[in-house]
N, C-alpha and C positions, 0 to 999 in steps of 0.2 A: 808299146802301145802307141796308137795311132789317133790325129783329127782324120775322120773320113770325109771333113768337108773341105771340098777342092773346087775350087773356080767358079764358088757361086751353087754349089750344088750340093746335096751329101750322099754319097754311094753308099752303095750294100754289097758286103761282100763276102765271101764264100771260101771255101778250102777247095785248089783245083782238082788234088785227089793225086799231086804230084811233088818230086823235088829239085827244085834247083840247087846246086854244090849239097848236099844233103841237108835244105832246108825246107823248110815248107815254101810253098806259093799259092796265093789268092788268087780271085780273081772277082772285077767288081761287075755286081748283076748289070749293069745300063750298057756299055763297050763292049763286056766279057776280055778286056786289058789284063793279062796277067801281074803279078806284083810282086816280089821279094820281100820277106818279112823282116828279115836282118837288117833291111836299107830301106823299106819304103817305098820304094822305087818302081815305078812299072816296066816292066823289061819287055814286053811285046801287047802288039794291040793298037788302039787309036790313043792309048792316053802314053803312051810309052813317051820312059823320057820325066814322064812329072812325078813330082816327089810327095807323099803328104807329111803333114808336120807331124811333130815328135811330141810325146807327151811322156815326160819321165814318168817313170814306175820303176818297183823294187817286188823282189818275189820274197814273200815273208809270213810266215803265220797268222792262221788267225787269231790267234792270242797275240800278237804284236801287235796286226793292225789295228784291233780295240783297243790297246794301248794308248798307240798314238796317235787314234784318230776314233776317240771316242763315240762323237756324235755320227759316225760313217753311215750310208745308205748302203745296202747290198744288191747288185744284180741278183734277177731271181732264174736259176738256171735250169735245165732241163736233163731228165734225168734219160741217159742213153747207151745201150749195148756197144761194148769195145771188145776186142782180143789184144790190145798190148801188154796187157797185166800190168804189174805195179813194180815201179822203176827201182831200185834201191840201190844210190850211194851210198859212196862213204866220204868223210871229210878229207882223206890225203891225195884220191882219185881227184876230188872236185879241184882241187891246190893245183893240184900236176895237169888237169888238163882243159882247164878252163881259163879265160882272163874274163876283162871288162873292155870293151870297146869304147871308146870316146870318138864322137863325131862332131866334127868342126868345120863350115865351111867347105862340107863335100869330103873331106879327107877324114883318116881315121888314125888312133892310135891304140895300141893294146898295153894293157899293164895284164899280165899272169898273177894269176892268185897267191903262185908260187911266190914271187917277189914282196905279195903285198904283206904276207903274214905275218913275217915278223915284224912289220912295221907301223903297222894302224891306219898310220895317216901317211901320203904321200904328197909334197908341194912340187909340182911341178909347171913348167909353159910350154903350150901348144897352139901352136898357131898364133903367136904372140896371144894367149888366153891363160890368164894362172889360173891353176884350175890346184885343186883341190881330191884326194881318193882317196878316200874311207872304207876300210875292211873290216868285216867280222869273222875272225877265224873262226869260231864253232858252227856260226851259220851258213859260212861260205858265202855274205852278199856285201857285193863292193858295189860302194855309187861316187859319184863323181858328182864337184859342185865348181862354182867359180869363186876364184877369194879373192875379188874385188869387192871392198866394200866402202861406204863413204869417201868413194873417191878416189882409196887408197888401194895397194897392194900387201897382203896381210902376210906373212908367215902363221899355219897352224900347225899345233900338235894335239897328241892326246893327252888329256887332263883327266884318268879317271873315265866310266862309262855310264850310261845312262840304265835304267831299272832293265831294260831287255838287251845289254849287252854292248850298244855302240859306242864306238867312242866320243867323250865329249872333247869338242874342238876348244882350243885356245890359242887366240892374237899374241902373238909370244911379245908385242909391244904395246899392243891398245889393252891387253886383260879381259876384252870382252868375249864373251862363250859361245857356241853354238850346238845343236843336237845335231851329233854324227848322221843322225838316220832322219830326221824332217828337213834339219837346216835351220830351223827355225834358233832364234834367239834367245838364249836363254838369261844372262846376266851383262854389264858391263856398259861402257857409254855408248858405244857407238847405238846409231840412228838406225841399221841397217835391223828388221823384224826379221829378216832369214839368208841366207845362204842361196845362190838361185842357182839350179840343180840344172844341168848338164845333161845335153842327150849321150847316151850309152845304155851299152846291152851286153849283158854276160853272153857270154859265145865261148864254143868248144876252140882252142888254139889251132886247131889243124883246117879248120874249116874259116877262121877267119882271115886268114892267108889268101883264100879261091877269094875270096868279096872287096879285098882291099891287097892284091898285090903290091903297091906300092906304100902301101900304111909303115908307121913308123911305133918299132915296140919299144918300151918304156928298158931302160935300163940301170939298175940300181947302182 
Protein backbone atom coordinates (compact mmCIF):
# COMPACT_ATOMS: atom_id res chain seq x y z
CA UNK A 1 0.00 0.00 0.00
CA UNK A 2 0.99 3.14 -1.29
CA UNK A 3 0.84 7.48 -0.54
CA UNK A 4 -0.12 8.36 -4.14
CA UNK A 5 0.83 11.86 -3.29
CA UNK A 6 4.08 12.80 -4.87
CA UNK A 7 5.58 16.22 -5.40
CA UNK A 8 2.81 18.29 -4.40
CA UNK A 9 0.21 16.42 -6.38
CA UNK A 10 -1.99 13.11 -5.97
CA UNK A 11 -2.01 10.66 -8.98
CA UNK A 12 -4.58 8.21 -10.16
CA UNK A 13 -3.54 5.21 -11.10
CA UNK A 14 -4.45 2.25 -12.95
CA UNK A 15 -3.54 -1.54 -13.61
CA UNK A 16 -1.32 -1.34 -17.01
CA UNK A 17 -2.79 -4.72 -18.00
CA UNK A 18 0.92 -6.00 -17.85
CA UNK A 19 3.87 -7.68 -15.76
CA UNK A 20 7.13 -6.90 -14.83
CA UNK A 21 9.30 -10.09 -13.24
CA UNK A 22 5.75 -11.58 -12.68
CA UNK A 23 4.24 -8.68 -10.94
CA UNK A 24 1.82 -6.41 -11.72
CA UNK A 25 2.40 -2.72 -12.91
CA UNK A 26 0.56 0.46 -12.75
CA UNK A 27 0.51 3.22 -14.28
CA UNK A 28 -0.48 6.78 -13.15
CA UNK A 29 -3.34 8.65 -15.22
CA UNK A 30 -1.49 12.46 -15.57
CA UNK A 31 2.38 11.03 -17.15
CA UNK A 32 1.08 7.48 -18.10
CA UNK A 33 4.78 6.60 -15.98
CA UNK A 34 4.74 2.96 -15.39
CA UNK A 35 5.29 1.70 -11.76
CA UNK A 36 6.29 -1.55 -10.03
CA UNK A 37 4.10 -2.69 -7.15
CA UNK A 38 6.61 -4.63 -5.11
CA UNK A 39 8.91 -1.18 -4.94
CA UNK A 40 6.95 1.66 -5.78
CA UNK A 41 9.03 2.70 -8.09
CA UNK A 42 8.38 3.99 -11.47
CA UNK A 43 10.39 2.19 -13.96
CA UNK A 44 9.70 4.16 -17.25
CA UNK A 45 7.88 7.37 -18.22
CA UNK A 46 8.50 11.18 -17.14
CA UNK A 47 8.30 10.23 -13.26
CA UNK A 48 10.76 7.29 -13.66
CA UNK A 49 13.22 7.05 -10.99
CA UNK A 50 10.61 8.60 -8.13
CA UNK A 51 9.45 6.51 -5.35
CA UNK A 52 6.07 6.94 -3.37
CA UNK A 53 6.06 6.29 0.20
CA UNK A 54 5.09 3.31 1.99
CA UNK A 55 2.16 2.75 4.07
CA UNK A 56 2.47 -0.58 6.16
CA UNK A 57 -0.52 -2.92 5.77
CA UNK A 58 -0.98 -6.59 6.68
CA UNK A 59 -3.36 -9.05 4.64
CA UNK A 60 -5.85 -10.46 7.22
CA UNK A 61 -9.46 -11.30 7.82
CA UNK A 62 -12.23 -9.65 8.19
CA UNK A 63 -12.98 -10.86 11.54
CA UNK A 64 -9.49 -9.82 12.54
CA UNK A 65 -9.53 -6.40 11.21
CA UNK A 66 -12.79 -5.75 13.43
CA UNK A 67 -10.97 -6.99 16.01
CA UNK A 68 -8.29 -4.86 15.98
CA UNK A 69 -9.65 -2.01 14.59
CA UNK A 70 -13.05 -1.82 15.74
CA UNK A 71 -14.03 1.67 14.95
CA UNK A 72 -12.48 0.91 10.98
CA UNK A 73 -14.09 2.78 7.98
CA UNK A 74 -14.41 0.52 4.85
CA UNK A 75 -13.73 1.33 1.21
CA UNK A 76 -16.83 0.71 -0.70
CA UNK A 77 -16.00 -1.39 -3.74
CA UNK A 78 -17.19 -2.37 -6.92
CA UNK A 79 -18.63 -5.32 -7.89
CA UNK A 80 -16.80 -6.86 -11.25
CA UNK A 81 -16.43 -9.89 -13.79
CA UNK A 82 -13.03 -11.98 -13.52
CA UNK A 83 -11.87 -15.31 -15.04
CA UNK A 84 -9.03 -16.21 -12.48
CA UNK A 85 -11.25 -18.14 -10.19
CA UNK A 86 -10.43 -18.58 -6.56
CA UNK A 87 -6.86 -19.08 -5.44
CA UNK A 88 -6.52 -21.80 -2.76
CA UNK A 89 -3.59 -22.39 -0.61
CA UNK A 90 -2.31 -24.33 1.76
CA UNK A 91 -0.23 -23.30 4.84
CA UNK A 92 3.08 -25.58 3.98
CA UNK A 93 3.00 -24.19 0.19
CA UNK A 94 2.80 -20.45 1.71
CA UNK A 95 6.10 -21.60 4.47
CA UNK A 96 7.99 -22.94 1.54
CA UNK A 97 7.50 -20.30 -0.87
CA UNK A 98 7.02 -17.15 0.34
CA UNK A 99 9.11 -14.68 2.72
CA UNK A 100 8.59 -11.03 4.12
CA UNK A 101 10.52 -8.46 2.42
CA UNK A 102 11.90 -5.51 4.67
CA UNK A 103 13.04 -2.34 3.05
CA UNK A 104 15.46 0.12 4.29
CA UNK A 105 16.98 2.79 2.82
CA UNK A 106 16.54 1.50 -0.77
CA UNK A 107 17.88 -2.02 0.02
CA UNK A 108 15.95 -5.10 0.97
CA UNK A 109 16.13 -8.18 3.06
CA UNK A 110 13.99 -11.36 2.98
CA UNK A 111 13.28 -13.63 6.16
CA UNK A 112 11.15 -17.03 4.34
CA UNK A 113 8.42 -18.02 6.20
CA UNK A 114 10.11 -21.23 6.38
CA UNK A 115 12.65 -19.90 8.95
CA UNK A 116 10.07 -17.81 10.78
CA UNK A 117 7.82 -20.77 11.90
CA UNK A 118 9.17 -21.99 14.34
CA UNK A 119 10.02 -19.05 15.93
CA UNK A 120 7.54 -16.32 16.35
CA UNK A 121 9.49 -13.53 16.85
CA UNK A 122 12.77 -12.87 15.16
CA UNK A 123 15.44 -9.83 16.57
CA UNK A 124 17.27 -8.94 14.29
CA UNK A 125 19.74 -5.56 12.39
CA UNK A 126 19.49 -4.38 9.24
CA UNK A 127 20.92 -1.61 8.00
CA UNK A 128 22.15 -0.66 11.44
CA UNK A 129 17.81 -0.82 12.12
CA UNK A 130 16.78 -3.53 15.01
CA UNK A 131 14.01 -4.44 13.57
CA UNK A 132 11.81 -6.86 14.97
CA UNK A 133 9.52 -10.16 12.71
CA UNK A 134 6.48 -11.36 13.97
CA UNK A 135 4.97 -14.56 12.37
CA UNK A 136 1.69 -16.30 12.44
CA UNK A 137 1.91 -19.81 11.34
CA UNK A 138 -1.67 -20.81 10.82
CA UNK A 139 -2.28 -17.43 9.09
CA UNK A 140 0.95 -17.33 7.15
CA UNK A 141 1.23 -13.12 8.01
CA UNK A 142 4.69 -11.92 8.98
CA UNK A 143 5.19 -8.03 9.83
CA UNK A 144 8.05 -6.42 10.63
CA UNK A 145 8.53 -3.55 13.29
CA UNK A 146 11.38 -1.48 14.86
CA UNK A 147 12.52 -2.21 18.59
CA UNK A 148 13.71 0.88 19.28
CA UNK A 149 11.98 2.16 21.94
CA UNK A 150 12.53 4.89 24.68
CA UNK A 151 15.75 5.39 23.35
CA UNK A 152 16.68 2.09 23.86
CA UNK A 153 17.43 -1.24 21.94
CA UNK A 154 14.87 -3.84 23.34
CA UNK A 155 15.29 -7.55 22.90
CA UNK A 156 11.59 -9.19 22.20
CA UNK A 157 10.05 -12.49 22.41
CA UNK A 158 6.89 -14.31 22.44
CA UNK A 159 4.89 -14.11 25.76
CA UNK A 160 1.68 -15.99 25.00
CA UNK A 161 -0.84 -14.59 21.87
CA UNK A 162 -3.35 -12.26 21.60
CA UNK A 163 -7.39 -13.41 21.11
CA UNK A 164 -6.55 -13.77 17.03
CA UNK A 165 -3.44 -15.60 17.42
CA UNK A 166 -0.34 -13.04 17.27
CA UNK A 167 2.09 -13.13 19.26
CA UNK A 168 2.44 -11.05 22.23
CA UNK A 169 5.87 -9.29 22.46
CA UNK A 170 7.97 -9.06 25.48
CA UNK A 171 11.14 -6.53 26.64
CA UNK A 172 12.95 -9.55 27.98
CA UNK A 173 14.59 -6.50 30.37
CA UNK A 174 12.05 -3.45 30.68
CA UNK A 175 8.73 -6.21 30.93
CA UNK A 176 6.77 -4.04 28.96
CA UNK A 177 4.34 -5.77 26.26
CA UNK A 178 3.39 -5.13 22.96
CA UNK A 179 0.60 -6.62 20.25
CA UNK A 180 2.33 -8.92 17.76
CA UNK A 181 -0.23 -7.66 15.03
CA UNK A 182 -0.91 -3.54 15.72
CA UNK A 183 2.30 -2.91 17.75
CA UNK A 184 0.47 -1.05 19.89
CA UNK A 185 1.23 -1.28 23.77
CA UNK A 186 -0.26 -3.19 25.72
CA UNK A 187 1.23 -3.26 29.55
CA UNK A 188 4.50 -2.16 31.30
CA UNK A 189 6.50 1.26 31.90
CA UNK A 190 7.95 2.15 28.96
CA UNK A 191 6.45 5.56 27.40
CA UNK A 192 6.59 4.18 23.90
CA UNK A 193 2.07 3.66 22.89
CA UNK A 194 3.34 1.30 19.88
CA UNK A 195 5.86 -0.40 18.08
CA UNK A 196 6.52 1.60 14.75
CA UNK A 197 6.05 -0.89 11.91
CA UNK A 198 8.37 -1.22 9.18
CA UNK A 199 7.98 -1.08 5.40
CA UNK A 200 7.73 -4.87 3.99
CA UNK A 201 5.79 -7.00 1.66
CA UNK A 202 5.15 -10.64 1.63
CA UNK A 203 6.61 -11.81 -1.74
CA UNK A 204 6.87 -15.28 -3.54
CA UNK A 205 11.01 -16.20 -2.84
CA UNK A 206 11.65 -16.76 -6.56
CA UNK A 207 10.52 -13.60 -7.66
CA UNK A 208 12.08 -11.54 -5.06
CA UNK A 209 15.52 -12.36 -6.05
CA UNK A 210 14.50 -10.55 -10.01
CA UNK A 211 13.62 -7.05 -7.71
CA UNK A 212 16.53 -7.10 -5.21
CA UNK A 213 19.54 -9.08 -6.73
CA UNK A 214 21.66 -7.90 -4.43
CA UNK A 215 19.31 -8.04 -1.05
CA UNK A 216 20.48 -9.90 1.76
CA UNK A 217 18.32 -13.11 3.15
CA UNK A 218 17.86 -13.54 6.78
CA UNK A 219 19.65 -16.56 8.03
CA UNK A 220 18.74 -18.47 11.16
Amino acid sequence: MYDRRLDGEVLEFGHAGMLYNQSFVLYDKKTESLWVHVTGEARTGPLKGKRLAFYPSVVMTWKEWKTAHPATIVMKGEKRGGFMGTFQGTSSRAQQEFGLSVQIQGTAKLYRYRDLASRGVVNDVFREVPIAVVFHPDRNVALAFERKVDGRVVALQADGANEMGYPILRDREGGSTWDGLTGARLSGPSKATRLEPLTATPILIERWSAFFPDGEVYAP
